[in-house]
C-alpha positions in Angstrom: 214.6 175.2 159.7 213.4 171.8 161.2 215.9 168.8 162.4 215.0 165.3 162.4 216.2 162.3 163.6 215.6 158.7 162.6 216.7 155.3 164.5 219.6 154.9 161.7 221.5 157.6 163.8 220.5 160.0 161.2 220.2 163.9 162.1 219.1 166.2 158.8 217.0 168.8 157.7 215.6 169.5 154.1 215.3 172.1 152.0 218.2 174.7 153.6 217.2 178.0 151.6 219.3 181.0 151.4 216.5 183.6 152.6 218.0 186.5 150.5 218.1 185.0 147.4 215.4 182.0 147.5 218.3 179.3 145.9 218.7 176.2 147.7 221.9 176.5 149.6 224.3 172.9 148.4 227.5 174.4 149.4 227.9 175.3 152.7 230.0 173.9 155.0 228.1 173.1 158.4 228.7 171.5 162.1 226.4 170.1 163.8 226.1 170.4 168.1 223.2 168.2 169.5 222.4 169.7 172.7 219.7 168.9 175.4 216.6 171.1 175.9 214.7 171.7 179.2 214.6 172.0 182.7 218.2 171.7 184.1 219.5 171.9 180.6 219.2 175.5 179.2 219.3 178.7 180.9 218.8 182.5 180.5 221.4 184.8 180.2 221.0 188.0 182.3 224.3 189.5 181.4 227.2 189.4 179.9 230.6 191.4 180.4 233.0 192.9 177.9 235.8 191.4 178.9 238.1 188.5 178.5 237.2 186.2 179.3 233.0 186.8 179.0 231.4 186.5 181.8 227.8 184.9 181.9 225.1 185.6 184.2 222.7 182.7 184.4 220.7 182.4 188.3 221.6 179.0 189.6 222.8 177.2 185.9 224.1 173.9 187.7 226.8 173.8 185.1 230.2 172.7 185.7 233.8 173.3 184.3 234.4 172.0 181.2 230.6 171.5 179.7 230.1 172.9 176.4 227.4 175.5 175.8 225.3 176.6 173.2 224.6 180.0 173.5 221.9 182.2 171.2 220.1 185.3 171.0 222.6 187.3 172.6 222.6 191.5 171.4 225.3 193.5 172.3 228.1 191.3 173.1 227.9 188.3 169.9 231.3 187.1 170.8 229.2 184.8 173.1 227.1 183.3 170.1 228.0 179.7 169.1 229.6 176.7 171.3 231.6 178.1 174.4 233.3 176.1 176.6 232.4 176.9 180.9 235.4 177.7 183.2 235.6 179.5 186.9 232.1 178.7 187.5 230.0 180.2 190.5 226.5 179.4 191.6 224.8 182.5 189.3 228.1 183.0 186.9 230.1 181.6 184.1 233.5 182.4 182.0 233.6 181.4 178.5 236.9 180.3 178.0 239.2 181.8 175.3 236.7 184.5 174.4 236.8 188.7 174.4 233.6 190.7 174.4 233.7 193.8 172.9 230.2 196.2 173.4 227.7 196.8 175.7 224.9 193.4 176.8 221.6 194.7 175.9 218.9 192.5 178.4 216.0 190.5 177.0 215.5 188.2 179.7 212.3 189.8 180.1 211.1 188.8 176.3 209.4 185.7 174.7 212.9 184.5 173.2 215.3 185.7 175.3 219.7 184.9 175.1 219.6 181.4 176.3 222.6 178.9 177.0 222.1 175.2 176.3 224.3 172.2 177.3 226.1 170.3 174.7 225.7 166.7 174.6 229.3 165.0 175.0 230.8 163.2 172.2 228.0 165.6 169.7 229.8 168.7 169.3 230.4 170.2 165.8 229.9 167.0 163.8 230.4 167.6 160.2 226.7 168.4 158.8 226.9 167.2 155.2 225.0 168.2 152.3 223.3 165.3 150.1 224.6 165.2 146.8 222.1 165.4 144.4 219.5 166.7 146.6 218.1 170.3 147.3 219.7 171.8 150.1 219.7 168.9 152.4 222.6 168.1 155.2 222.9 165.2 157.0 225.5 164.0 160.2 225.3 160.4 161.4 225.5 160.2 165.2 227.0 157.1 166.0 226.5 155.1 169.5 223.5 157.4 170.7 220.4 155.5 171.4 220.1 157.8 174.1 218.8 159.9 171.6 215.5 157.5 171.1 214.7 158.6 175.2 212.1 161.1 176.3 214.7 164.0 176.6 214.3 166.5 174.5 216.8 167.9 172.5 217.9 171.1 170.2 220.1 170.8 167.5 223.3 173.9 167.2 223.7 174.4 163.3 226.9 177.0 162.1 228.6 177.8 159.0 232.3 177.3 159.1 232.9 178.8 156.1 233.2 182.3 154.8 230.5 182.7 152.2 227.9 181.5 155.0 229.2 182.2 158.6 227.7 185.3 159.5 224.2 184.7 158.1 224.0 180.3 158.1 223.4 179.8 162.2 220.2 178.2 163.4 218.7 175.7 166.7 216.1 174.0 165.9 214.2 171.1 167.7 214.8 167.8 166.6 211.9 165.4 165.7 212.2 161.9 166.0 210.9 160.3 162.7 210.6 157.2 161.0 211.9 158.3 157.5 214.5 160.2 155.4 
């Protein structure tokens, strides 16, 4: 699934499918996390404890207390999936506050797409990502005050289901394309 964004402060994507059935998907309910993508911004994970808190391996993340992460493609411990918020940080490790892992970390550093962490944009965390009424399975959010968005940074886009018909199956990042239309 693609994002886009347009210079009304517009962030959507089209045509959100349910992939088991083929129907366009009108009633989920959605939040949005804009995060920033690339060097300095997004790390890989090299481990994770089951414990409570988690505790993140990343070599030399740069993050500090407080940032919000976006973490993905994590097997094993999947309490680590979604936005996590950084506490007792060291130069190589990370807690993620208010969480519990339960299993065993299976490594994939190694791999093409391995568990990666991503930091949050302030003030863009799970904005409500609204489907268009009469439309087929599109979701919009309007980001207000973010021209910084229109810069040469590149960014990923966080989308999760809050709901219970779509939570465990409606997560996706995607890149966000800067566009001229919607």
């Amino acid at each position: 699934m693609q994002l886009y964004y347009n210079n009304d402060n517009l962030i959507w994507c089209d045509s959100l499918i349910d992939t088991k059935t083929g129907i366009y998907i009108n009633d989920a309910v959605l939040k949005l996390t804009v995060c920033y993508s690339g060097t300095g911004y997004e790390g890989t994970i090299t481990g994770l404890t089951a414990a409570s808190p988690i505790v993140a391996t990343s070599a030399n993340h740069g993050l500090s207390n407080g940032n919000k992460v976006a973490i993905r493609k994590v097997n094993g411990i999947i309490e680590a999936i979604g936005i996590q918020t950084v506490a007792n940080k060291t130069s190589d490790t990370f807690e993620l506050s208010g969480t519990t892992g339960t299993g065993a970390f299976v490594d994939t550093s190694g791999t093409a797409d391995p568990p990666t962490w991503y930091l949050a944009a302030t003030g863009l965390i799970q904005l409500d990502f609204e489907y268009i009424s009469g439309s087929n399975g599109r979701y919009a959010a309007t980001v207000l005050g973010t021209s910084f968005l229109r810069g040469r940074v590149r960014y990923k886009g966080y989308v999760e289901a809050t709901d219970t018909t779509y939570k465990n199956h409606l997560n996706f990042f995607s890149d966000i394309d800067v566009v001229d239309r919607i």
